[in-house]
C-alpha positions, 0 to 999 in steps of 0.5 A: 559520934562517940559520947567522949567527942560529943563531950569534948565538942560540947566543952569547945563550943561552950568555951567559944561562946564564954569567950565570945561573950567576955571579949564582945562588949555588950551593946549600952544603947548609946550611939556615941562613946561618952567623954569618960570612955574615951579617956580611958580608952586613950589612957590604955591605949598610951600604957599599952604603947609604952608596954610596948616600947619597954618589950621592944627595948628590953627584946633588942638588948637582951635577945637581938644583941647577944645574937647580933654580936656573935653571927655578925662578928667580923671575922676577917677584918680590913683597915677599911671602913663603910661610911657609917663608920663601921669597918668593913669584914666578913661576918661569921655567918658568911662564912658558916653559910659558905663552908655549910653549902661546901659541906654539902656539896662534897657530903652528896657528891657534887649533885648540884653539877652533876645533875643541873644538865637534868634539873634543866630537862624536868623545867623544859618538860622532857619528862612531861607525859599527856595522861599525868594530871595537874594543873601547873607544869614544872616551869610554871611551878619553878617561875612560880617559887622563884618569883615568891622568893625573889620578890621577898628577898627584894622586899625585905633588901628594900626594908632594911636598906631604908631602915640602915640609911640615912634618909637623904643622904644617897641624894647624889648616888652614881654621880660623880663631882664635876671638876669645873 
């Protein structure tokens, strides 16, 4: 090892032992905390929330509403409207999405038809030799990506449907009044 890595190691790990001694508090011999440190750990503890809470508000009016405003910007609008008041329309970013994968698709010369026939033989496994080495076949690898992305994509559709609604209020979903 050369003196200038040695040197530079010798700095790291004196840097972690320094901070490990800074953040581990030292023993005081006591089992129990006392009433004072108690207290004080709860009044940080309340000023640490409450500097949270500013940062939350202050990151949501001035960083999310900016960008909320401009990629949810209802760019074709109907007399319509949901029923939490907001009128129904298509925002900005349905259609920055629609006209990126059009782009795309006519930029590659349509290589999402053209090859699907073949993306199909790779999953089947016609190309699959015996003396290759690996673990997980293509299929495996496809279900594999697939059920990573779908299983977020349905955990954070849960999360923000719970975090929209109104608990409660979808009580009768699917079911239509009798008129009896």
């Amino acid at each position: 090892m050369s003196s200038l890595t040695a040197g530079w190691t010798r700095r790291f790990l004196f840097a972690v032992l320094l901070l490990a001694l800074l953040v581990v508090p030292a023993a005081s011999g006591q089992d129990e905390p006392s009433a004072e440190a108690a207290q004080s750990e709860a009044s940080a503890s309340d000023e640490m929330e409450g500097a949270m809470e500013r940062f939350n508000t202050w990151f949501k009016d001035k960083i999310n509403r900016p960008i909320e405003a401009v990629l949810f910007y209802k760019v074709f609008k109907t007399d319509r409207t949901w029923i939490n008041g907001d009128q129904v329309g298509l925002p900005l970013i349905v259609v920055v999405l629609a006209v990126g994968g059009l782009f795309f698709t006519f930029r590659y010369g349509f290589i999402n038809l053209r090859l699907f026939r073949h993306s199909i033989q790779v999953i089947r496994g016609k190309f699959d030799k015996a003396e290759d080495t690996g673990e997980v076949t293509h299929f495996q690898a496809l279900t594999s990506a697939l059920s990573a992305t779908v299983g977020l994509g349905n955990i954070a559709g849960v999360a923000i449907a719970v975090s929209v609604a109104v608990r409660g209020r979808c009580s009768g979903c699917g079911s239509r009044p009798s008129s009896a």
